[in-house]
C-alpha positions in Angstrom: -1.7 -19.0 55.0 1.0 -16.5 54.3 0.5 -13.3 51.4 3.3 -15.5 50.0 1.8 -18.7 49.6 -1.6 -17.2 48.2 0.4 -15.8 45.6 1.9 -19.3 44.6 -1.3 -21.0 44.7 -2.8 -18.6 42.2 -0.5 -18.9 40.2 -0.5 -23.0 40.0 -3.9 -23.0 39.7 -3.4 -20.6 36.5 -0.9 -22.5 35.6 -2.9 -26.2 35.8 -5.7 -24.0 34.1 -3.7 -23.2 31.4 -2.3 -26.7 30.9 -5.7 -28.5 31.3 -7.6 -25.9 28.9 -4.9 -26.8 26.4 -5.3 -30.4 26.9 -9.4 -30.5 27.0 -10.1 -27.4 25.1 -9.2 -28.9 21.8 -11.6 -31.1 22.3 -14.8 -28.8 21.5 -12.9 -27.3 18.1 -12.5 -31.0 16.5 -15.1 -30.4 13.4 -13.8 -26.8 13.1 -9.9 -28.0 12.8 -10.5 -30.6 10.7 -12.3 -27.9 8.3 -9.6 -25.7 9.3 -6.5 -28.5 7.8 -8.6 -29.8 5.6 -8.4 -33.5 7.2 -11.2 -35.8 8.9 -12.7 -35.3 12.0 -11.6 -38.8 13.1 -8.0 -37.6 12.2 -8.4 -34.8 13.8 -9.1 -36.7 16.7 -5.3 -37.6 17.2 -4.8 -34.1 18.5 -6.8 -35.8 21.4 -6.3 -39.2 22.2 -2.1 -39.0 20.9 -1.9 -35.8 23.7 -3.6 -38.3 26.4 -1.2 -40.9 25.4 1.3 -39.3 25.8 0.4 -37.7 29.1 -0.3 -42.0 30.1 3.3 -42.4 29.4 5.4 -39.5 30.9 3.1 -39.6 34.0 5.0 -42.8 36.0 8.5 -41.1 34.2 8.9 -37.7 33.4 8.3 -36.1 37.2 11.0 -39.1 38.5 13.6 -37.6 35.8 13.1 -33.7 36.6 12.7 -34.6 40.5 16.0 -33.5 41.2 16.1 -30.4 39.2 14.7 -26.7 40.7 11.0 -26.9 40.6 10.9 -23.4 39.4 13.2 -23.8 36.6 11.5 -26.8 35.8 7.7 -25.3 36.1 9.3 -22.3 33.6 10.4 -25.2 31.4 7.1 -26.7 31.0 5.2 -23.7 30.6 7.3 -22.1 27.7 7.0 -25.7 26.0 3.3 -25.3 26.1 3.4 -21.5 25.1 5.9 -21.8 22.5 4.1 -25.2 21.0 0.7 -23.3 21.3 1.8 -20.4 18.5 3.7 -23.3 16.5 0.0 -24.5 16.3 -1.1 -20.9 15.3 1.6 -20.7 12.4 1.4 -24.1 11.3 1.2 -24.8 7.5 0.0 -28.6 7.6 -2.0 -30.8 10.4 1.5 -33.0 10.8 2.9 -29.9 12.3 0.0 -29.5 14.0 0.2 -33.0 15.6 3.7 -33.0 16.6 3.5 -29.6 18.4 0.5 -30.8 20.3 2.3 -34.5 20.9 5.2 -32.7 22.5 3.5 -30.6 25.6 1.8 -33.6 26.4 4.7 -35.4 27.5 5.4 -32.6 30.0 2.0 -32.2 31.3 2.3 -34.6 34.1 5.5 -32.8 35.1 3.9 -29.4 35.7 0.3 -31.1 37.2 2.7 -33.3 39.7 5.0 -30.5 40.5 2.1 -28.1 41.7 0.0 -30.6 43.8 3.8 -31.4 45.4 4.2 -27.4 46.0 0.9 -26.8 47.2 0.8 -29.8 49.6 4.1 -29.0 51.1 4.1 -25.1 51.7 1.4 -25.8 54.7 1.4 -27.8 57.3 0.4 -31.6 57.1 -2.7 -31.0 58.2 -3.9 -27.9 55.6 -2.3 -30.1 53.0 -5.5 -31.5 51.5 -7.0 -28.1 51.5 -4.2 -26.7 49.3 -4.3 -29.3 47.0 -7.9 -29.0 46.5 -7.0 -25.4 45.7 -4.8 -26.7 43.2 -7.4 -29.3 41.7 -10.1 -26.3 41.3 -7.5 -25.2 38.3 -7.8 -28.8 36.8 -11.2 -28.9 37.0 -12.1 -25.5 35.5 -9.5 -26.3 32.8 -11.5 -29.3 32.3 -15.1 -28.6 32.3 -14.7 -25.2 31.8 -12.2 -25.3 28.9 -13.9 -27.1 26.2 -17.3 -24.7 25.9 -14.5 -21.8 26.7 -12.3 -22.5 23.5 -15.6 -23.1 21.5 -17.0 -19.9 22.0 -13.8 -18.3 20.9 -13.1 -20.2 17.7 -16.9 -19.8 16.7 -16.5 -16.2 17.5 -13.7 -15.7 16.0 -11.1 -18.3 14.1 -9.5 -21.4 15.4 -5.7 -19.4 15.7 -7.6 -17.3 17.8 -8.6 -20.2 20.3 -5.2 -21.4 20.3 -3.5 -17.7 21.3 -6.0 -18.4 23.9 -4.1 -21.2 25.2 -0.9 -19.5 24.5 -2.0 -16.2 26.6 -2.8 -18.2 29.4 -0.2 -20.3 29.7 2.3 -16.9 29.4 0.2 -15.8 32.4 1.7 -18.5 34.2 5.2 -18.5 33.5 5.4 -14.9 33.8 3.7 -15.1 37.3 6.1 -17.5 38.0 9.0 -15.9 36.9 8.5 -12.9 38.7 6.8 -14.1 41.7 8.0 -17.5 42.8 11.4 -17.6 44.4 13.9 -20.1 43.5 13.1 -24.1 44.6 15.9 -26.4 45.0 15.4 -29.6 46.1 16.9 -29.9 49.4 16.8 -33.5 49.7 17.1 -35.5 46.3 15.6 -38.8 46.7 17.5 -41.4 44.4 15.7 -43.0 41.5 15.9 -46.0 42.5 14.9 -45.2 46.1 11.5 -43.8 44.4 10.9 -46.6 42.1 11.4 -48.6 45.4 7.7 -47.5 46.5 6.4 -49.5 43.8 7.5 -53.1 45.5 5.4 -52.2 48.6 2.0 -53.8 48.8 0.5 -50.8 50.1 1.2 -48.4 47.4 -0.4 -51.3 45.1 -3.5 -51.1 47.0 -3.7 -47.4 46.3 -3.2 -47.7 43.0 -5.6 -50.4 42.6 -8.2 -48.5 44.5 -7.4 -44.9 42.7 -7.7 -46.9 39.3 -11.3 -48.2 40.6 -12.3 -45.1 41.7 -11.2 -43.2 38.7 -13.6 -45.8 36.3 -16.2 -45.6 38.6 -16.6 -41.6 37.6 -15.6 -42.2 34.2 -18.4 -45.3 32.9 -20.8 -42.7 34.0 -20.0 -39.1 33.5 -18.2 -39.8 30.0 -21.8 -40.8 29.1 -23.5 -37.8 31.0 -24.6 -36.1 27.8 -25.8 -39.5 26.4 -27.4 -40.6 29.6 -29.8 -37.0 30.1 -30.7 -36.9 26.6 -32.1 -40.8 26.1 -33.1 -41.0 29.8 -33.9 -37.9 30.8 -34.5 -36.1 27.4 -33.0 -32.8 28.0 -31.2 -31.4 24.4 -30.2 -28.3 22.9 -29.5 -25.2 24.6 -30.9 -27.4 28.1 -28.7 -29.8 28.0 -25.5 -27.2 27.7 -26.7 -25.5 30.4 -27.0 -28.6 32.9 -23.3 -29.3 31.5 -22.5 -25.9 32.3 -24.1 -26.5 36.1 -22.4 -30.3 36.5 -19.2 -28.1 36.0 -19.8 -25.4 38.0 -20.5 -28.4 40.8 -17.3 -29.7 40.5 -15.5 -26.4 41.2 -17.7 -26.8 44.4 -16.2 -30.2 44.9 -13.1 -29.5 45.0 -13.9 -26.9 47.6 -16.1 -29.6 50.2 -13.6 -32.2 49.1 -10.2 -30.0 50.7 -12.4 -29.9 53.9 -13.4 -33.1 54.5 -10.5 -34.6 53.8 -8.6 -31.7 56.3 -11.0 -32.6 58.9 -11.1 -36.9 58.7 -8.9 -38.3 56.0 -10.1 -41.7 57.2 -13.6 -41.4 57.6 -13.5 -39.2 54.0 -12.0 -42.1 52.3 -13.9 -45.0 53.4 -17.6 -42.8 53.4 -17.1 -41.4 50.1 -17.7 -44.7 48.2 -20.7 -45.5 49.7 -21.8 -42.2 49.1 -21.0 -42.0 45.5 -22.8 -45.5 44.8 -25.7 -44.1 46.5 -26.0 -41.3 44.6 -25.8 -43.4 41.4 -28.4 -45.5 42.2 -30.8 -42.3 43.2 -30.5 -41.8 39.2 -33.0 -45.2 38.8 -35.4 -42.5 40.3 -34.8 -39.2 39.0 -33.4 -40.1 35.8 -36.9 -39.7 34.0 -37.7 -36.5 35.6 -35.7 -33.5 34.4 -36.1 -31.5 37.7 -34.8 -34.7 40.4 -32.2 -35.3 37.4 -30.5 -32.0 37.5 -30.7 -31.7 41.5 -28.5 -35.7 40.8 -26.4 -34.2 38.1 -25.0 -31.5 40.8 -24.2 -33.9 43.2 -22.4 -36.4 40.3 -20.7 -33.2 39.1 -19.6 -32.4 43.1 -18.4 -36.2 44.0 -16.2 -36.2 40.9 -14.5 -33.5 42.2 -14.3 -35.0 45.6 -13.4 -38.3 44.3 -9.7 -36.9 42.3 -8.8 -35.0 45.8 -9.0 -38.7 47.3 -7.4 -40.4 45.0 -4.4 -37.8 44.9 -4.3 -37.9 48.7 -4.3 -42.1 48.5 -1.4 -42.2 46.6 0.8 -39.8 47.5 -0.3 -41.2 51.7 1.2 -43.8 51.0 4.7 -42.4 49.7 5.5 -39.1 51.4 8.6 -39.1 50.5 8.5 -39.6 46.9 5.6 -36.7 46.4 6.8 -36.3 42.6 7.0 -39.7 41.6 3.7 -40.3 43.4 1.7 -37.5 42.0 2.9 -38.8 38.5 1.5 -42.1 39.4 -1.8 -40.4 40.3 -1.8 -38.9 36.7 -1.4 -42.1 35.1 -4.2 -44.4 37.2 -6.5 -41.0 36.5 -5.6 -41.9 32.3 -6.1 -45.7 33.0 -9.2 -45.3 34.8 -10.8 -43.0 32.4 -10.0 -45.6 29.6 -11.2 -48.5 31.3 -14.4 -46.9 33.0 -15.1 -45.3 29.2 -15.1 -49.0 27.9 -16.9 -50.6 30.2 -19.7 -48.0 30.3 -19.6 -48.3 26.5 -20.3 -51.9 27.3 -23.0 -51.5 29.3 -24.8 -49.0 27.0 -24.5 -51.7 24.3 -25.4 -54.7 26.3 -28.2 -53.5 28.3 -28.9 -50.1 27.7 -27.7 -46.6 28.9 -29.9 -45.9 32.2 -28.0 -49.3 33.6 -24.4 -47.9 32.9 -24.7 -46.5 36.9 -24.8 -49.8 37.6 -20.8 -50.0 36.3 -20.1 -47.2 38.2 -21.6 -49.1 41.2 -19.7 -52.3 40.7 -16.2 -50.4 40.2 -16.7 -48.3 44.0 -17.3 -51.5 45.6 -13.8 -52.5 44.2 -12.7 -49.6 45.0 -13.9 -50.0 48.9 -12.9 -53.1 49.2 -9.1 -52.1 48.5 -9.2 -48.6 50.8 -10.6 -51.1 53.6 -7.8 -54.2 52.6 -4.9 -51.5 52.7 -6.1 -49.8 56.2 -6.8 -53.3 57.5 -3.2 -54.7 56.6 -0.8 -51.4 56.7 -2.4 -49.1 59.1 -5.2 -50.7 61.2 -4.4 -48.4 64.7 -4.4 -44.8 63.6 -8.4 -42.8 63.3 -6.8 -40.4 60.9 -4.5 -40.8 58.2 
């Protein structure tokens, strides 16, 4: 890869860091910004789920609209919305404020997430293309796992305006690396709207979203009730339980690492394998839930299959409409959201109905779903080639 290109892809994954840490961080500061406006923590709790929805609703829309426009003008866009909402945040005199400047980045979120994985995948070759994007992806993940325990320590060290000039400063990283380094990014071949929404009336693209919306629950009925799951199962709390946390993120980062190879090596194989493997590794938890050594050793290899699991379900997608990469990374975004939401509830469920050590179980049931539409799209739209 070119000095060039390692420049760029530092500078998405700072950028996707940035955006993610804005989007997640919040999420450890809750009690302290509902002391902070003076509000409930339950209202506070709009600064989370009104920023997801709003990501759920831009992602299928917002990268269509700015598909024709220069994608470093647009990144440059995105970012100064995020920095210059972060310090409203800072400055602001009431929570409505508050909401409103956090409501607004999140509508441009999927633009800047869908623009990098479309930059990263396209400045290689075809067949590096999985490994850039996973490059990409290890942003989104740190920004994830990493951002919430990263903004805590910060507002419990400091202040809450000081976590949010955190977000601020990072985000200015980005659009300052991009405005110096990245050249100029026309679009040399603007693809219609219409000629993108047409994607959506082929069967094949609704078997990857069907599949990528499976896959996406599977991960979420279980790890959104990781914390839950080691301390009634397994019994690890306290100052243990951050630290396996801490390790289930630091696993992920690895995923995203063995996830760009395998998928550069055998898309095919990758695809189909990987539920099997996943369901496996659920069920191992039956054994080693109990025991808080087998546990962790289970937690690492959940924390490295999620990773692996969002470089698939990127790749699924936007395989099946190369020529609509913008559109079709904004799609990703949105059956991400879904599946989260509907692999949260039905985990919930499962907790509820039968108890919390069964909610692998869920995770099971949605990755045979998920197999059973990777292997119905290969069978029907591509049954000759050995490597997508």
């Amino acid at each position: 890869m070119a000095k060039s290109n390692h420049v760029l892809m530092y500078i998405l994954i700072i950028g996707v860091f940035g955006i993610l840490t804005t989007e997640m961080g919040i999420i450890g500061i809750l009690p302290l910004i509902a002391d902070y406006f003076h509000v409930s923590v339950s209202k506070a709790g709009l600064l989370v789920s009104l920023f997801a929805l709003a990501v759920a609703i831009a992602g299928p829309t917002m990268p269509l609209l700015f598909s024709g426009i220069n994608r470093k003008t647009v990144m440059l866009l995105v970012l100064g919305i995020f920095v210059a909402c972060n310090i409203i945040s800072i400055l602001a005199p009431t929570f409505t404020v508050a909401l409103v400047a956090r409501i607004i980045p999140g509508f441009f979120h999927p633009i800047y997430c869908s623009l990098a994985l479309t930059v990263a995948s396209t400045s290689v070759s075809r067949e590096e293309a999985p490994k850039a994007v996973s490059k990409v992806m290890l942003g989104v993940t740190a920004g994830m796992v990493l951002g919430v325990p990263i903004t805590n320590y910060i507002a419990n060290g400091t202040s809450v305006e000081m976590a949010m000039l955190f977000f601020a400063i990072v985000n200015a990283v980005a659009f300052l690396g991009t405005w110096i380094f990245i050249p100029s990014m026309p679009v040399k071949e603007k693809l219609a709207y219409g000629a993108q929404l047409g994607i959506l009336k082929r069967g094949m693209t609704w078997l990857a979203i069907a599949a990528v919306i499976l896959m996406a629950s599977a991960t979420a009925s279980v790890n959104s009730y990781i914390a839950e799951y080691l301390g009634s199962i397994t019994h690890i709390s306290g100052k243990t339980l951050s630290i396996v946390l801490f390790i289930y993120g630091l696993a992920s980062l690895v995923g995203n690492v063995v996830g760009g190879r395998l998928l550069s090596r055998n898309t095919r194989k990758t695809v189909i394998v990987f539920p099997v493997v996943l369901g496996i590794v659920y069920l191992l938890s039956f054994w080693t839930g109990t025991s808080t050594g087998p546990m962790i050793l289970t937690v690492i290899l959940w924390g490295v299959c999620y990773a692996i699991s969002n470089l698939i379900g990127q790749y699924w997608i936007t395989s099946a409409a190369p020529e609509a990469p913008d559109f079709s990374n904004g799609l990703f975004l949105s059956c991400g959201n879904l599946g989260i939401t509907l692999g949260t509830a039905v985990g919930g469920l499962f907790i509820s109905g039968v108890g919390t050590q069964y909610i692998v179980l869920g995770g099971v049931l949605f990755l045979v779903l998920s197999l059973l539409s990777i292997l119905l799209r290969i069978r029907l739209f591509d049954p000759v080639k050995n490597n997508m």
